[in-house]
py3Dmol code that shows the C-alpha trace and the ligand (Angstrom):
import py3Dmol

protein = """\
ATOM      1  CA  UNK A   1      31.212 189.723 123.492  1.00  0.00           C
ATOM      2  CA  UNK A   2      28.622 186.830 124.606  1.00  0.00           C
ATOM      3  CA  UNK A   3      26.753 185.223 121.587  1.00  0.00           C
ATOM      4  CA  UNK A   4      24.017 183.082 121.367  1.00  0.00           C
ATOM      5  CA  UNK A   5      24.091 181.134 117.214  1.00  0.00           C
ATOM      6  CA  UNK A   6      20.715 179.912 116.824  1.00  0.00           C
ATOM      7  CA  UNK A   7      19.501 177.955 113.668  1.00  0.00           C
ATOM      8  CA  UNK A   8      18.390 174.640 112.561  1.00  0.00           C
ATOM      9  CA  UNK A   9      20.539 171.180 112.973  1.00  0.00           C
ATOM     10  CA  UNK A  10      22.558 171.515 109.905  1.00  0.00           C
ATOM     11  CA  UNK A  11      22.227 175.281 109.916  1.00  0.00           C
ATOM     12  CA  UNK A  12      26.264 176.294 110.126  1.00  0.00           C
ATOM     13  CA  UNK A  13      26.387 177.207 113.775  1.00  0.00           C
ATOM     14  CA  UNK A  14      29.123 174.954 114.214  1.00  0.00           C
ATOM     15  CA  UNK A  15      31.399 176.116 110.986  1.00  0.00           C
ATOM     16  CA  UNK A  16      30.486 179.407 111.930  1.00  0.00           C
ATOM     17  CA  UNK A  17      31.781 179.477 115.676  1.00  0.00           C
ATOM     18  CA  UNK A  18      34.887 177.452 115.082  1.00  0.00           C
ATOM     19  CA  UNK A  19      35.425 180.807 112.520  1.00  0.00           C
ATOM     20  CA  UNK A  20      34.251 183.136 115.328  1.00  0.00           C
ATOM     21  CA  UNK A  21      36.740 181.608 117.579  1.00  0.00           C
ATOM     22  CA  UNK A  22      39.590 181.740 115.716  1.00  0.00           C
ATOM     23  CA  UNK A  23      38.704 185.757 114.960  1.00  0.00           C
ATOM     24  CA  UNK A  24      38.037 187.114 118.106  1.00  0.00           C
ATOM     25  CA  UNK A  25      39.478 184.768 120.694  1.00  0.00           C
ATOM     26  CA  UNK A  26      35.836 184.061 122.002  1.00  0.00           C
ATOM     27  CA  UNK A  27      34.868 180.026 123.109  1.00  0.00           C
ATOM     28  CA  UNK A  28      32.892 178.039 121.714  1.00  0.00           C
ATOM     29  CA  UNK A  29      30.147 176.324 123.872  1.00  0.00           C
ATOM     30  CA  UNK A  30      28.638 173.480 121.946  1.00  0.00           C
ATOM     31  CA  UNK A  31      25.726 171.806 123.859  1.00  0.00           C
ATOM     32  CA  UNK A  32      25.934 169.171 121.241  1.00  0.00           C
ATOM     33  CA  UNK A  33      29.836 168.747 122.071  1.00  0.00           C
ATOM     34  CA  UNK A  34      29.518 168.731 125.754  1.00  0.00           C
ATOM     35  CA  UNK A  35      26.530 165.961 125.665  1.00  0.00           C
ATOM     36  CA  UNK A  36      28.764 164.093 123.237  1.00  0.00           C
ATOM     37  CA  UNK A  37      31.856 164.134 126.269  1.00  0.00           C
ATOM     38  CA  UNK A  38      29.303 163.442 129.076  1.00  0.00           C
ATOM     39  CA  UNK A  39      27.764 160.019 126.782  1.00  0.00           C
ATOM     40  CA  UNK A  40      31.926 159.219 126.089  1.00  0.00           C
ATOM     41  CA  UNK A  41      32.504 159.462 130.083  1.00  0.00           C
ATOM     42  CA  UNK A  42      29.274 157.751 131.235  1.00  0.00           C
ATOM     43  CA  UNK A  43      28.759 160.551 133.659  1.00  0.00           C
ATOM     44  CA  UNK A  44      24.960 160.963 134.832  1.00  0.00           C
ATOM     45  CA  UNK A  45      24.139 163.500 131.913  1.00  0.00           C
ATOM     46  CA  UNK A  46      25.494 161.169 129.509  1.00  0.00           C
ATOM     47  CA  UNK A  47      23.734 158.357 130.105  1.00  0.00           C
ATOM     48  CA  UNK A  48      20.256 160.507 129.578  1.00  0.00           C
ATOM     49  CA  UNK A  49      21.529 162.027 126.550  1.00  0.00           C
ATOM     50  CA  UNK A  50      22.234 159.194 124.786  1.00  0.00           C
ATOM     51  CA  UNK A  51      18.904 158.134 124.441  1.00  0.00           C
ATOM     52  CA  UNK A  52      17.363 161.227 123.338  1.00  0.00           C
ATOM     53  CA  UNK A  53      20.644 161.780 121.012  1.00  0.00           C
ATOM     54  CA  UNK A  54      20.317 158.753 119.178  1.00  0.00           C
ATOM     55  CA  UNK A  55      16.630 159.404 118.043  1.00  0.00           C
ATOM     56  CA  UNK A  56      16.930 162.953 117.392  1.00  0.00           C
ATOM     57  CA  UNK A  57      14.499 164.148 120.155  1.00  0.00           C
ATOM     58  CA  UNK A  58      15.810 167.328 122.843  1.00  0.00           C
ATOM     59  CA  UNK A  59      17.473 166.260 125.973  1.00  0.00           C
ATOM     60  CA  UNK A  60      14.835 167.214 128.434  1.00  0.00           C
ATOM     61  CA  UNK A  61      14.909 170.968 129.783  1.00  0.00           C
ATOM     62  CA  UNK A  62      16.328 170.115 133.245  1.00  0.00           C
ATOM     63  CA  UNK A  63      18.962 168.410 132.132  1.00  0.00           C
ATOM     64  CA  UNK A  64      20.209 170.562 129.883  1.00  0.00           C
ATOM     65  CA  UNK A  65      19.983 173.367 132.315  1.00  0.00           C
ATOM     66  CA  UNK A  66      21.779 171.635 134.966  1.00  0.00           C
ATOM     67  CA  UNK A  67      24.654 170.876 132.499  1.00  0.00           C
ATOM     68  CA  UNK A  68      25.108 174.143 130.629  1.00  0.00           C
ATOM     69  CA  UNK A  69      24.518 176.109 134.663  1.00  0.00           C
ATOM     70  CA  UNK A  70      27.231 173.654 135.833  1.00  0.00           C
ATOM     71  CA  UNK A  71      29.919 174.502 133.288  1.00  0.00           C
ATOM     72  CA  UNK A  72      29.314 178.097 132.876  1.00  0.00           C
ATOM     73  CA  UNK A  73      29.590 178.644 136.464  1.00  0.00           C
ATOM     74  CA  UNK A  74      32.982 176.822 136.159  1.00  0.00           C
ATOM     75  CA  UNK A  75      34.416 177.896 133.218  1.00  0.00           C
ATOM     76  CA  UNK A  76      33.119 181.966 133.107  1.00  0.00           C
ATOM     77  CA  UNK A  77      36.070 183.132 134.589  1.00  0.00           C
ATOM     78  CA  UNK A  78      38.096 182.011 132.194  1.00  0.00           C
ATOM     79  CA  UNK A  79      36.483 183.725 129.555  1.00  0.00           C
ATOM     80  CA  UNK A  80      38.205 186.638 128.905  1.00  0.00           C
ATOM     81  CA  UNK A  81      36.887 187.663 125.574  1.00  0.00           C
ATOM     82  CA  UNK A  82      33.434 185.990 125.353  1.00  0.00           C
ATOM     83  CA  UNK A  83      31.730 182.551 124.362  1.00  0.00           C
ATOM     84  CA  UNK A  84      29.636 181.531 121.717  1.00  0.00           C
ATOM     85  CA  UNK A  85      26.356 179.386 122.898  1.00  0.00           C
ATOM     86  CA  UNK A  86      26.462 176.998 119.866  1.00  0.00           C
ATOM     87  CA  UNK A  87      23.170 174.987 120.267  1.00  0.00           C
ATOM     88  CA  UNK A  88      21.542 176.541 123.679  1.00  0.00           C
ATOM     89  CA  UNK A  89      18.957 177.960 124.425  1.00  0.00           C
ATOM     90  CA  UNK A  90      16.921 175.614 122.448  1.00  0.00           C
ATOM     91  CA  UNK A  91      13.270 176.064 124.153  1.00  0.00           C
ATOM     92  CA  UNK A  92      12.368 179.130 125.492  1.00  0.00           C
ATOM     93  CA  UNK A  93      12.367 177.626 129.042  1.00  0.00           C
ATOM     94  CA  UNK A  94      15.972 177.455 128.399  1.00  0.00           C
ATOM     95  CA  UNK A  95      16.160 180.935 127.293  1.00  0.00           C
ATOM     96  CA  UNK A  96      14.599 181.979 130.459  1.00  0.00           C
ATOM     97  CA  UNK A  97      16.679 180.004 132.783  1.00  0.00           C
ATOM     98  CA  UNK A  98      19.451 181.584 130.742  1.00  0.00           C
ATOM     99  CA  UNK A  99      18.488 184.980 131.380  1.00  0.00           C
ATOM    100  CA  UNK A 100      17.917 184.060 135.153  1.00  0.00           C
ATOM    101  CA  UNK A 101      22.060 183.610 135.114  1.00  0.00           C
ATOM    102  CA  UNK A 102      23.276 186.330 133.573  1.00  0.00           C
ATOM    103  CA  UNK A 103      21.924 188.248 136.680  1.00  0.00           C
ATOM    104  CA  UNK A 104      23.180 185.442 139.061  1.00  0.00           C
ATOM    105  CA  UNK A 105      26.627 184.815 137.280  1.00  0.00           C
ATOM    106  CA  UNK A 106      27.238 188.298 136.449  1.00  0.00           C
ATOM    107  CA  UNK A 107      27.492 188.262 132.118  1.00  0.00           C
ATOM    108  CA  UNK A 108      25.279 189.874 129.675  1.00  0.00           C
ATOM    109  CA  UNK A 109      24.304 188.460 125.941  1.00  0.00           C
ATOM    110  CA  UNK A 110      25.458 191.054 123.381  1.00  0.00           C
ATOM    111  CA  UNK A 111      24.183 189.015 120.355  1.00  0.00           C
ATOM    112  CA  UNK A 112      21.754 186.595 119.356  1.00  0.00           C
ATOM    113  CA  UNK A 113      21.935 185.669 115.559  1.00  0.00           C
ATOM    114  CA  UNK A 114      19.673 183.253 113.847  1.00  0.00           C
ATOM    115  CA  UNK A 115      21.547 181.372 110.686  1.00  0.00           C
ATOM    116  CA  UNK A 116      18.197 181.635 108.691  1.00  0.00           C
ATOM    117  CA  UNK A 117      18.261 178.201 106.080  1.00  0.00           C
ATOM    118  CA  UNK A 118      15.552 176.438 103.700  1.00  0.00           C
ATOM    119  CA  UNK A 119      15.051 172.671 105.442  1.00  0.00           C
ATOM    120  CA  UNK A 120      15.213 171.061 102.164  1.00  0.00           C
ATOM    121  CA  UNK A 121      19.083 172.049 102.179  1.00  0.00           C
ATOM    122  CA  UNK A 122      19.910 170.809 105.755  1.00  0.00           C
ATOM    123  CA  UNK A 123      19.335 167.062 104.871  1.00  0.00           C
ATOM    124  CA  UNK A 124      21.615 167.419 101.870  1.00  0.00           C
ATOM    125  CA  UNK A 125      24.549 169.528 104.688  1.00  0.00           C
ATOM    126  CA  UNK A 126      23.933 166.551 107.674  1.00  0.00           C
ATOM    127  CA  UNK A 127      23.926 163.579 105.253  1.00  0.00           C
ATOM    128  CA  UNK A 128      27.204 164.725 104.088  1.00  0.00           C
ATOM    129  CA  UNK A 129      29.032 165.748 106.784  1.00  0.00           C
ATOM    130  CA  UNK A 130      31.819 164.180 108.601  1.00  0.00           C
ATOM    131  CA  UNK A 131      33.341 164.639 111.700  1.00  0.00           C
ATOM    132  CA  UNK A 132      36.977 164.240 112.785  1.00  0.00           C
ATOM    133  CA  UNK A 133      36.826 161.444 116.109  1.00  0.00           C
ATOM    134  CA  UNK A 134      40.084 163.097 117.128  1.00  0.00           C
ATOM    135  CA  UNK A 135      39.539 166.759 117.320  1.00  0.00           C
ATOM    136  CA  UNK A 136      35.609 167.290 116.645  1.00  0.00           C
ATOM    137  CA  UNK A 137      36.795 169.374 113.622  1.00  0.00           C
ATOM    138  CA  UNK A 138      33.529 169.319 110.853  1.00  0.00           C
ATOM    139  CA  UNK A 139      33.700 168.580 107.371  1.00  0.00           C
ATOM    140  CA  UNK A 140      31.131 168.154 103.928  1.00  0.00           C
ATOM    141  CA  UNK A 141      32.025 165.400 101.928  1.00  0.00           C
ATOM    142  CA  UNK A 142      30.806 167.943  98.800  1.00  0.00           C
ATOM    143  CA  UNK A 143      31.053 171.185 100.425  1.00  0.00           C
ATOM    144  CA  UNK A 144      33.949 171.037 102.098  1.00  0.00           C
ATOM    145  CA  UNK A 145      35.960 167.917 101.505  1.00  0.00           C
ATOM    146  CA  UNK A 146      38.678 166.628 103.254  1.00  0.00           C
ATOM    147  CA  UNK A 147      41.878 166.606 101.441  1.00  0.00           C
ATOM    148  CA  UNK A 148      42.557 162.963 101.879  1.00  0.00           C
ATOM    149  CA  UNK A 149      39.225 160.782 101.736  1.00  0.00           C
ATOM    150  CA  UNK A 150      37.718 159.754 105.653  1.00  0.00           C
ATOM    151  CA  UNK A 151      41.316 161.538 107.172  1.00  0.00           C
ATOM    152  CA  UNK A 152      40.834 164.669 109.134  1.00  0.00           C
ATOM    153  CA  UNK A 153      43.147 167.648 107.468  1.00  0.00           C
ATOM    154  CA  UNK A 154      43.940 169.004 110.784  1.00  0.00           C
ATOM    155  CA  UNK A 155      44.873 166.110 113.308  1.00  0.00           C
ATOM    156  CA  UNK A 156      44.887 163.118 110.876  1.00  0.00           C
ATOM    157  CA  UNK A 157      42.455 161.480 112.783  1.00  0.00           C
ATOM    158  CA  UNK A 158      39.727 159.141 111.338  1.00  0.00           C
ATOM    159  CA  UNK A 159      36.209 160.697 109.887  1.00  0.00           C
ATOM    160  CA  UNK A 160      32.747 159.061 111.063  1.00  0.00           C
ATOM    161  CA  UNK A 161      29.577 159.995 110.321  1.00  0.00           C
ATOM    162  CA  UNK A 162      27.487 160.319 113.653  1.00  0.00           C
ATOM    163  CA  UNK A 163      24.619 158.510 115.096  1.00  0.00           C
ATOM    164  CA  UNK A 164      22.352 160.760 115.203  1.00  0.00           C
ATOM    165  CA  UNK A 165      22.877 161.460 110.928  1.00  0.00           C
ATOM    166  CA  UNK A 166      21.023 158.536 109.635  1.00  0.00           C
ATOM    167  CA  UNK A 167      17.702 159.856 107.708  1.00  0.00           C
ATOM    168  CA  UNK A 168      15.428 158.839 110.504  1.00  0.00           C
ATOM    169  CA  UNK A 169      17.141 160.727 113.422  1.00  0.00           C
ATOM    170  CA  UNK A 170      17.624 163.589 110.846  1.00  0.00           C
ATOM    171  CA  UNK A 171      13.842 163.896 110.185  1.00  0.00           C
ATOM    172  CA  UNK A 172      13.008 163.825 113.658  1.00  0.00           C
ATOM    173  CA  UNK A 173      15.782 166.809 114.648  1.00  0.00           C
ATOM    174  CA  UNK A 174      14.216 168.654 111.729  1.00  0.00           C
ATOM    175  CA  UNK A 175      10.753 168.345 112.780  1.00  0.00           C
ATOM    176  CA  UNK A 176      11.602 168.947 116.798  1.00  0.00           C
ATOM    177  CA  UNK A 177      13.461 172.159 116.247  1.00  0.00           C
ATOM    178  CA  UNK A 178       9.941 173.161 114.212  1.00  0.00           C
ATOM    179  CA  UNK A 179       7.835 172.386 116.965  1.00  0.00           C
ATOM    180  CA  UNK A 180       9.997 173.144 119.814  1.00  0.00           C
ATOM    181  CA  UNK A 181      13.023 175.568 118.867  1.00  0.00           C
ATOM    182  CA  UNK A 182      11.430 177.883 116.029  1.00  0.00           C
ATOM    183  CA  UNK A 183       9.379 179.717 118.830  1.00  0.00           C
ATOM    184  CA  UNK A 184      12.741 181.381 120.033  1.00  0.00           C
ATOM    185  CA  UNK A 185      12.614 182.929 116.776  1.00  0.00           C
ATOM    186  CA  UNK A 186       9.421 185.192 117.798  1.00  0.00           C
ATOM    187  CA  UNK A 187      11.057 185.093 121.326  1.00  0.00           C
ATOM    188  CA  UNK A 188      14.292 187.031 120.637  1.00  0.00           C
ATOM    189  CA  UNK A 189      12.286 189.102 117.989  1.00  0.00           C
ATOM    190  CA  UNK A 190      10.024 190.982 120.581  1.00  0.00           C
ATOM    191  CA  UNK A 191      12.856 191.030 122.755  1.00  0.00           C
ATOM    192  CA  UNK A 192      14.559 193.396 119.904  1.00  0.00           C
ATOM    193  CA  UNK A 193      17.716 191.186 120.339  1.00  0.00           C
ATOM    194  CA  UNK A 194      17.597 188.850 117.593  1.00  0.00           C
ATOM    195  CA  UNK A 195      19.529 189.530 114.173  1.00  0.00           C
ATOM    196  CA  UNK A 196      19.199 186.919 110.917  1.00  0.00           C
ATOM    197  CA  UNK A 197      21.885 186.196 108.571  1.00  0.00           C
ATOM    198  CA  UNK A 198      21.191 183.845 105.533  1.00  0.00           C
ATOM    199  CA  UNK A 199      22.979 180.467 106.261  1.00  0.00           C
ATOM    200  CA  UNK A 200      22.115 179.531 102.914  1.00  0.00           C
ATOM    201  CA  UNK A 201      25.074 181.045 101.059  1.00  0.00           C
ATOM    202  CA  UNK A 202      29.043 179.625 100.986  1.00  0.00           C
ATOM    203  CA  UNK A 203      30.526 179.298 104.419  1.00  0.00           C
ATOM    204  CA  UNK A 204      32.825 182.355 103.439  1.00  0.00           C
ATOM    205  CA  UNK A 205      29.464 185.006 102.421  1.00  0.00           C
ATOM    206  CA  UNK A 206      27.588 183.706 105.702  1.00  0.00           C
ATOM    207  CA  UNK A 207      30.821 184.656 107.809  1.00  0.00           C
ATOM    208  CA  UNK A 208      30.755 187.945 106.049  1.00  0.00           C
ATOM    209  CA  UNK A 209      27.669 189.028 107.202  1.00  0.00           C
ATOM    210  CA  UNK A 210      27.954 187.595 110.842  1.00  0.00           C
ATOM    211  CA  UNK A 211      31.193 189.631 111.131  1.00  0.00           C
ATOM    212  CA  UNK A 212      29.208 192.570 109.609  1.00  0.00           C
ATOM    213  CA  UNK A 213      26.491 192.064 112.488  1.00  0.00           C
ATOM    214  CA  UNK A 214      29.283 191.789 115.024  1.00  0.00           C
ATOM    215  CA  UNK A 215      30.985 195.064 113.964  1.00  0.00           C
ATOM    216  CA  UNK A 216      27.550 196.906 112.977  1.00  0.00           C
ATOM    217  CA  UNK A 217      27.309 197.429 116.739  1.00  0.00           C
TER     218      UNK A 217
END
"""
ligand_1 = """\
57
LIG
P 24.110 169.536 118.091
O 25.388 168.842 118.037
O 24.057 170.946 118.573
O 23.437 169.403 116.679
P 22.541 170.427 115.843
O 22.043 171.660 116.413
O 21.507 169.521 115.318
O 23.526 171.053 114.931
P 24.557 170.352 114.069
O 25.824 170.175 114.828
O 23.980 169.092 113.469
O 24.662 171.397 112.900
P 25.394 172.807 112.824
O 24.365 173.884 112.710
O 26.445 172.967 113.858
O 26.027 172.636 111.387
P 27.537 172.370 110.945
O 28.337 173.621 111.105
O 28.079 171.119 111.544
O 23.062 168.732 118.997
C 22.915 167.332 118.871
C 21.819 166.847 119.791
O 22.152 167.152 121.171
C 20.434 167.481 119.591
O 19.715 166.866 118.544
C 19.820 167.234 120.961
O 19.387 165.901 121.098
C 20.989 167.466 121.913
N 21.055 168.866 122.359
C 22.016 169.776 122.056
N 21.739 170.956 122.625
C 20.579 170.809 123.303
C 19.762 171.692 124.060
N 20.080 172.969 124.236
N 18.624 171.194 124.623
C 18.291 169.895 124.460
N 18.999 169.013 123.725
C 20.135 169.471 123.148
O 27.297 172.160 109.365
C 26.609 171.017 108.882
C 27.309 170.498 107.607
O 27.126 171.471 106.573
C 28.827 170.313 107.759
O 29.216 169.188 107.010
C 29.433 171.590 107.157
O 30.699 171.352 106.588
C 28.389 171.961 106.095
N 28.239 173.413 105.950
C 28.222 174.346 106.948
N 28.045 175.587 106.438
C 27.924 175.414 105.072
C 27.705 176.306 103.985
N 27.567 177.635 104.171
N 27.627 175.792 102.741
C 27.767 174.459 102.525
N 27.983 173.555 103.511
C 28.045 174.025 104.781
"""
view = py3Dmol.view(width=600, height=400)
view.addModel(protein, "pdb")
view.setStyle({"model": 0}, {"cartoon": {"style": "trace"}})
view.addModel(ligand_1, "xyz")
view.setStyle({"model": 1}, {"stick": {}})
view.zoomTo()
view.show()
């Protein structure tokens, strides 16, 4: 079971594949995550990233490509019960370079599900989330509140609020999945692939019905 989880920044996609992960033994592949690790190591796709990161614009197409090819290719065959693409495609010239390797890598996409979310709700979700520095794991300093104030509940590790959060970055992210993202909306429509769950409900109700699109087929 290959997914793609599509939505805005702020959307859930993250929440909702850690969830999918612990359900059906799938992985989770965050471009987000994996740009985060290359800018920590310095490595040659880090050192682009940042820069585009920090302001809230996409990491150019070729790039991204090259990264995401690059650890598929190494990491497929470990993948016994699927992945989750958290965060990629993005444009469709990803989406088509994407389809281009599921011939040449040998994998299919079974699902492609668009968390479907008002923007005036994902400032109020990114403003207010935290992330653990230890163990990536996500939480919403209303929504979903640590138990102990700026302390991870899993690992213990300490809570930060990431660089690209702060209201300028945020506006920019917003208005660059508009311009450039939103067309893989139409995209995965004609293709008859695409399904929508509302994002805007509690974490548990939007879990619901991606499990019920999961099962449905
Ligand atoms: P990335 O890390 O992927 O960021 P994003 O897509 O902007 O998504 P987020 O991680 O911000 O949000 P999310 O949808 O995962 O929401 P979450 O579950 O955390 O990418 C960062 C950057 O990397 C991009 O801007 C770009 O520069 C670059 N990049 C990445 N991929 C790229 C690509 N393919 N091409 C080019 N560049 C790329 O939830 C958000 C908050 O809301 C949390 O606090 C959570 O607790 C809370 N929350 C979640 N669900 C609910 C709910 N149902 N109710 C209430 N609160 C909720």
């Amino acid at each position: 079971m290959n997914i793609i989880l599509m939505g805005p920044p702020g959307a859930g996609k993250g929440t909702q594949a850690k969830k999918l992960v612990e359900k059906y033994g799938l992985v989770q592949i965050s471009t987000g995550d994996l740009f985060r690790a290359a800018i920590k190591e310095q490595n040659k796709f880090g050192v682009i990233a940042n820069y585009f990161i920090q302001y809230g614009y996409l990491v150019p197409d070729d790039f991204t490509n090259e990264m995401v090819y690059d650890y598929l290719k190494e990491h497929l065959p470990e993948y016994k019960n699927g992945f989750i693409l958290d965060g990629f495609p993005r444009t469709v010239v990803q989406a088509r370079e994407l389809e281009s390797w599921c011939k040449e890598l040998g994998f299919n996409i079974d699902f492609v599900v668009n968390l479907d979310i008002p923007s005036e709700v994902l400032v109020k979700r990114l403003s207010g989330r935290r992330t653990c520095k230890n163990c990536g794991t996500t939480f919403h300093v209303e929504f979903n509140p640590p138990k102990v104030e700026g302390v991870c509940d899993v690992c213990g590790g300490e809570l930060y609020q990431r660089a690209d959060e702060s209201e300028e970055a945020v506006k920019v992210r917003l208005d660059t999945y508009e311009k450039q993202t939103r067309p893989l909306i139409d995209y995965y429509k004609m293709k008859g692939q695409l399904s929508i769950v509302n994002g805007n409900q509690s974490m548990a109700d939007v879990f619901h019905d991606l499990e019920a699109v999961l099962e449905d087929k």
